[in-house]
C-alpha positions in Angstrom: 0.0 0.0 0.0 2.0 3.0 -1.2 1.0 6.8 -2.8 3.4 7.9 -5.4 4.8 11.1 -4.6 3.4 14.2 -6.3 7.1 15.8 -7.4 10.8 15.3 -6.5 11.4 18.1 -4.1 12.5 16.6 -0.3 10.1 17.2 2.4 10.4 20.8 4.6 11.0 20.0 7.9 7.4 21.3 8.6 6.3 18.2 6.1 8.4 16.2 7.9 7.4 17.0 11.3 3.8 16.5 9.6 4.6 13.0 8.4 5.8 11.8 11.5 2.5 12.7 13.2 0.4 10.7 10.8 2.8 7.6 10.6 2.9 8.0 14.9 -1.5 7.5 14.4 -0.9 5.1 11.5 1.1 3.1 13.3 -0.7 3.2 16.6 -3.7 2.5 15.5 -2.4 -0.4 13.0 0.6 -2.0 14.2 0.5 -4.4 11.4 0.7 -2.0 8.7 4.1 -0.5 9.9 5.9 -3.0 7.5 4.0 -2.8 4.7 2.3 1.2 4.5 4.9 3.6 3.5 3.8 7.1 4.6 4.0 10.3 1.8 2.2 13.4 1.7 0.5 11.7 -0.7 -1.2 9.0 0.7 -4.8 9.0 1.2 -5.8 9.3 4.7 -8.3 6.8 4.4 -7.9 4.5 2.0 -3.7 4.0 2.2 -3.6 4.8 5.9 -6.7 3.3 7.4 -8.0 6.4 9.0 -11.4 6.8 9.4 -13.1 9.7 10.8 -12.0 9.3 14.5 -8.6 8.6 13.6 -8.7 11.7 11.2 -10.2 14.4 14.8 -6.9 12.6 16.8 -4.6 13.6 13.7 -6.0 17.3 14.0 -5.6 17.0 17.5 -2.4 16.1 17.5 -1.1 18.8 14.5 -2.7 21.2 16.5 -0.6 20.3 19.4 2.4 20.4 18.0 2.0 23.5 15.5 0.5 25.7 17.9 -2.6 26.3 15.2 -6.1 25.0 15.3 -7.9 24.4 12.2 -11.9 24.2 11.4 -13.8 21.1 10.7 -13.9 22.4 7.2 -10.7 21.7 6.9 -10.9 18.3 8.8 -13.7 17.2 6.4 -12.0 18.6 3.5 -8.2 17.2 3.5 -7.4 13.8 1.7 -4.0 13.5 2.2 -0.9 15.0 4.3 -0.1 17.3 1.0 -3.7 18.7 1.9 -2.8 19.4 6.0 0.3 20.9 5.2 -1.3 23.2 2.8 -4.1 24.2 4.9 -1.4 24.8 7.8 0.6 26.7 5.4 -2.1 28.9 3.9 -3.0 29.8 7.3 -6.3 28.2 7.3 -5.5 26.9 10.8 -5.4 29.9 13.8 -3.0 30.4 15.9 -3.6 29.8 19.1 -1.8 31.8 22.7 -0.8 29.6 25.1 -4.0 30.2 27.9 -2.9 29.6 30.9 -5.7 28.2 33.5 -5.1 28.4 37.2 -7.1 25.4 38.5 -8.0 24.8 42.4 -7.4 21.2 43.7 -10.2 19.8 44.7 -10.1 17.3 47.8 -11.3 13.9 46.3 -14.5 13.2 47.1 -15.5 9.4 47.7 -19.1 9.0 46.0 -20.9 5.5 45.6 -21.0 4.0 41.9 -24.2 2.9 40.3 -23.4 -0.7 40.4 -26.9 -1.9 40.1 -26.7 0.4 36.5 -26.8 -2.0 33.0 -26.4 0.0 30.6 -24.8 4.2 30.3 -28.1 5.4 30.6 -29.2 4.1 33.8 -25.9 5.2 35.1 -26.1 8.9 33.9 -29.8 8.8 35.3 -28.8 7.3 38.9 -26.1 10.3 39.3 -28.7 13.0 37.8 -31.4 11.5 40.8 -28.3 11.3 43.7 -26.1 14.4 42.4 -27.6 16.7 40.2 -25.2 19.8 41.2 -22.2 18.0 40.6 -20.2 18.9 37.5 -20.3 15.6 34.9 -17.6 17.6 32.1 -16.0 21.0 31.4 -16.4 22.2 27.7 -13.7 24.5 26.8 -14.5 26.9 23.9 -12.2 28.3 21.4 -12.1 31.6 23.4 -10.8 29.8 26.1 -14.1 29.6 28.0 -15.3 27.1 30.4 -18.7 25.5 30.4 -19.7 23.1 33.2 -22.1 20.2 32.4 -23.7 19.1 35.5 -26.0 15.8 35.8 -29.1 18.0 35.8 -28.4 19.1 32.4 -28.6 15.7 31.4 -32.0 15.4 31.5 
């Protein structure tokens, strides 16, 4: 399973540092392919590489990460192949994000009982909305660096 190469010119370090996030996903998420999948900036991200759309929201997680940028989900949905990420990070699709720095308080754990009776997520999630209602289930951070707390109640 190999792309041909669109032209002879040797990676940039930035294609590079590219390609070595998507072999580190390939590779994770397919040991078995490390042998036989060479990875190019042309290879499709799905069909040579195996990645399906899950895969694909890690990989823009992680290029995110690592070039400080974040990009849409247009561009998620719209890149085929590494040659595509790169361009989009090159063409400044993807926004540059400031380090935020968040100054969190340590909570004291708190030893609540599980639902053990619960079969299924939903009876779960529904025997924490009856016992704790207040307490905070997940914290949604927004691209302005907001916070949002989800508590059981609102899962109703």
């Amino acid at each position: 399973m190999q792309a041909a190469t669109k032209g002879d010119d040797p990676p940039s370090i930035e294609a590079e540092a590219l390609l070595a996030k998507v072999r580190d996903i390939v590779f994770e998420l397919h040991p078995h392919m490390r042998d036989r999948v060479h990875v190019t900036l042309d290879s499709a991200l799905d069909r040579d590489l195996g990645l399906d759309s899950l895969a694909r929201v890690e990989l823009l997680v992680r290029i995110e990460r690592s070039f400080g940028t974040s990009l849409s989900e247009e561009t998620l949905a719209s890149v085929d192949t590494p040659r595509d990420l790169l361009r989009a990070l090159a063409a400044g699709n993807g926004v540059a994000r400031s380090a935020v720095v968040v100054d969190v308080d340590t909570a004291e754990p708190v030893a609540i009982p599980a639902p053990t009776e619960a079969r299924t997520l939903v009876e779960a999630l529904d025997w924490h909305v009856r016992r704790n209602p207040e307490r905070t289930h997940v914290h949604l951070y927004d691209e302005s660096g907001g916070i949002r707390d989800i508590h059981y109640r609102d899962l109703l």
